[in-house]
N, C-alpha and C positions, 0 to 999 in steps of 0.2 A: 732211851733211844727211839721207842715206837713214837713216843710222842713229839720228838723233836721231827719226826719223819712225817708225821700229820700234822702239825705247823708248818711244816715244808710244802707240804700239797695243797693244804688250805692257801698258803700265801700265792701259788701259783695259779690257781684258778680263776678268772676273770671274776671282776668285781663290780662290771661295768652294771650290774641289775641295780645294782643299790645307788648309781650315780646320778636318780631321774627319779620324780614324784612317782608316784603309781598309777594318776590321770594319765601322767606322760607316757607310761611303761606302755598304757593299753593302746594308746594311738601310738605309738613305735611297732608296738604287736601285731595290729591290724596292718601296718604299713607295709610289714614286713608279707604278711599274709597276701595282702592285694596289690601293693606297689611292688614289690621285690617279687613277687610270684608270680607276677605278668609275663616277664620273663627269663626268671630264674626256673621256675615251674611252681605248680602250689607246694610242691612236695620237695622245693629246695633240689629237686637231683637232678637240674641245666634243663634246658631249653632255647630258646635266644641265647641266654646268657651261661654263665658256667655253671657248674652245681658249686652251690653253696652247702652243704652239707659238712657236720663235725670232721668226716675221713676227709672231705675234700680240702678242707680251710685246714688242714693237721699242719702243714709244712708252712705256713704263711704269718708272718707277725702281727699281732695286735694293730700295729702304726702304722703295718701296711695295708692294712683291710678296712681303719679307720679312713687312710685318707685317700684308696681309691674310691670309698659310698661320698664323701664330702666333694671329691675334684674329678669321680668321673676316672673315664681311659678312653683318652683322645683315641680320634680312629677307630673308635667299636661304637656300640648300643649304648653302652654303659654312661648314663648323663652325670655332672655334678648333681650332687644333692644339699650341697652345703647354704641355699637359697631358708631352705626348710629345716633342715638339721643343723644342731650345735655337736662340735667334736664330742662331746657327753653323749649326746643322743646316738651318735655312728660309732660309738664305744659300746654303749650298752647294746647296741646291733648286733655288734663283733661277738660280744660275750654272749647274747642270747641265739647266733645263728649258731657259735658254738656250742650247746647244749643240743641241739636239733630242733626244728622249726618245722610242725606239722599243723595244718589249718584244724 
């Protein structure tokens, strides 16, 4: 039973770190640090933009957090990014601002 319950949480956890080389991961990492932190804050807790932080992103789906970093939110700050990102790349975002994002 324990281990079907830890199969269960494994399987739930984002997996998006493992979907992008490692060259890749580091320039998403830094992007995240300098482009997103411009203004998200460096410290992820809002600024211009919302806080991006683990409590904050708790309530929001994967596919929505994917495809507001790729197409943007009309009428706010918030640009597309899908110019520069592959859905991969704004996945492994989702999954790594998930974990918390400190410079």
């Amino acid at each position: 039973m324990v281990r079907l319950a830890a199969i269960l949480l494994l399987a739930a956890l984002p997996v998006a770190a493992q979907d992008v080389a490692p060259q890749r991961a580091a320039a998403l990492e830094n992007m995240l640090i300098q482009d997103c932190g411009s203004c998200h804050g460096l410290r992820m807790t809002g600024g211009l933009g919302a806080p991006l932080t683990p409590d904050a992103l708790a309530d929001w789906p994967d596919d929505g957090l994917v495809a507001t970093i790729l197409h943007g939110r009309p009428g706010t700050a918030m640009p597309p990014w899908k110019a520069l990102l592959s859905p991969d790349d704004a996945r492994w975002m989702v999954g790594r601002l998930r974990q918390g994002v400190t410079p």
